[in-house]
matplotlib code that plots the C-alpha trace (Angstrom):
import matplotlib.pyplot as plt

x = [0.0, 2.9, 4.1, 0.9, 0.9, 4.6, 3.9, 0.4, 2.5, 5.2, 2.7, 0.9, 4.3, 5.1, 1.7, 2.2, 6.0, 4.7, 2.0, 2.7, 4.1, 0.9, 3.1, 5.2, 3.9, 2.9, 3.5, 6.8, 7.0, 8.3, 5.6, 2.9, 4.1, 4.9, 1.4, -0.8, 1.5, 0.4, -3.4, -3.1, -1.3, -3.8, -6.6, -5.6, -4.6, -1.2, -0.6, -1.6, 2.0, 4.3, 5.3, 5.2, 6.0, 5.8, 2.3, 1.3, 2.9, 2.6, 5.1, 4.8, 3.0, 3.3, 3.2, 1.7, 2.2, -0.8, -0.7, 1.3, -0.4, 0.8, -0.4, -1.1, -1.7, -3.4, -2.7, -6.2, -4.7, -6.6, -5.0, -6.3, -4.4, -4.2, -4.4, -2.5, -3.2, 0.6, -0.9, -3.9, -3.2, -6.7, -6.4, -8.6, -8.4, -9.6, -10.4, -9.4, -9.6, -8.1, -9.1, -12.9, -12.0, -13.9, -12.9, -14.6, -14.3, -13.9, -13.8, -11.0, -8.7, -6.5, -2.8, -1.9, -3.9, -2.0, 1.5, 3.5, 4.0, 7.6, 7.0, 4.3]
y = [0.0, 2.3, 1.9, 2.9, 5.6, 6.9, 6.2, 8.3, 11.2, 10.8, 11.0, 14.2, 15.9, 14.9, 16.2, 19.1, 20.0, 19.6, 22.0, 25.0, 27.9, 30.6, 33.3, 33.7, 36.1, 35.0, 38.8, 40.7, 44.7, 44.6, 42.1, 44.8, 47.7, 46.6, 45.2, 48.2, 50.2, 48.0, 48.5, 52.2, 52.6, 50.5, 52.4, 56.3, 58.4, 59.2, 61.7, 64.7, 64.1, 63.4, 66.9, 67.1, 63.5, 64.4, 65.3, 61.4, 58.6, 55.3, 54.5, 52.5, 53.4, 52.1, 48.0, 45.6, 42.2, 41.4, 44.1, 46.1, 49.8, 51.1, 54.8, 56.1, 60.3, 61.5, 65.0, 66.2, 65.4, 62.7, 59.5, 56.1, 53.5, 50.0, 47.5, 44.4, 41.2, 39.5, 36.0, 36.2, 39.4, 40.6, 44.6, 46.5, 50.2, 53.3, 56.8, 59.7, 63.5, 65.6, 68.9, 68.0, 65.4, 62.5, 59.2, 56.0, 52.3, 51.1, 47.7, 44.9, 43.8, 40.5, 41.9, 38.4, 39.7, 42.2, 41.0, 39.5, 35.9, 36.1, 38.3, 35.7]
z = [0.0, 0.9, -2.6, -4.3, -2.4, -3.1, -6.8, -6.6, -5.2, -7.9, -10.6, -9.2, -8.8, -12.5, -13.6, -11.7, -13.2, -16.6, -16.4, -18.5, -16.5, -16.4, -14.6, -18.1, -20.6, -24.0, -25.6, -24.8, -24.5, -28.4, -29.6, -27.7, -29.1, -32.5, -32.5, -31.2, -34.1, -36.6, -35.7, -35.6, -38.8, -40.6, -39.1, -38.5, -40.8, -40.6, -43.6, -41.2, -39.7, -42.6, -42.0, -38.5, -37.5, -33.6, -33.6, -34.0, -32.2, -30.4, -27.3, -24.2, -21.1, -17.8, -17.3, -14.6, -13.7, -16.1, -19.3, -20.9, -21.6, -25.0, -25.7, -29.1, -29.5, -32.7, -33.9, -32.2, -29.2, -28.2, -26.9, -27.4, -24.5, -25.2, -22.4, -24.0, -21.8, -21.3, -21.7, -24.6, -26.5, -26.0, -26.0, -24.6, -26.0, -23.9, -25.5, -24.1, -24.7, -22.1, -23.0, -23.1, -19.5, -21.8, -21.3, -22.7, -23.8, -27.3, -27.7, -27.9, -30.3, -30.5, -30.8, -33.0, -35.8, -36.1, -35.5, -38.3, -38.3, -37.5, -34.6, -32.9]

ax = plt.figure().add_subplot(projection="3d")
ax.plot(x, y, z, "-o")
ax.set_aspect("equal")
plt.show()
């Protein structure tokens, strides 16, 4: 009986170890980024700022243990922040314009469609 016993508490521990590890991210800092700038380049227009290039940009905002917040500003002023989930990719996006204090949802994305395949 001891033996069956050992053996059932072997094969838990090897079921255990060969879980995946949840606590690693699926998307890096680069992989967010690069992603939310792929979605805002296919769907702003950017030919406002070919001659003033710093009046539209994407860059990365602060990060938690569970998403990575990547800001993009449009030449109105008005910043959209993207909530990238570390694990899924789902991004949430936020609106915001700060000289009218408005600030709403507006919807999700999934950062793998808009990721190369080389970058996933």
């Amino acid at each position: 009986m001891k033996h069956v016993a050992l053996s059932f508490v072997f094969f838990i521990f090897l079921l255990g170890s060969c879980s995946p590890d949840v606590s690693k991210s699926t998307i890096t800092e680069d992989m967010a980024l690069q992603g939310v700038s792929n979605y805002c380049h296919s769907t702003y227009d950017w030919s406002v700022a070919e001659d003033n290039p710093e009046i539209m940009y994407v860059s990365m905002g602060e990060e938690t243990d569970s998403a990575y917040q990547v800001i993009f500003r449009s030449y109105t002023g008005a910043l959209v922040n993207f909530y990238v989930d570390k694990t899924s990719g789902t991004t949430r996006m936020v609106e915001q314009v700060p000289s009218l204090d408005i600030e709403e949802e507006a919807g999700t994305i999934n950062l793998f469609d808009y990721l190369e395949k080389g970058e996933q």
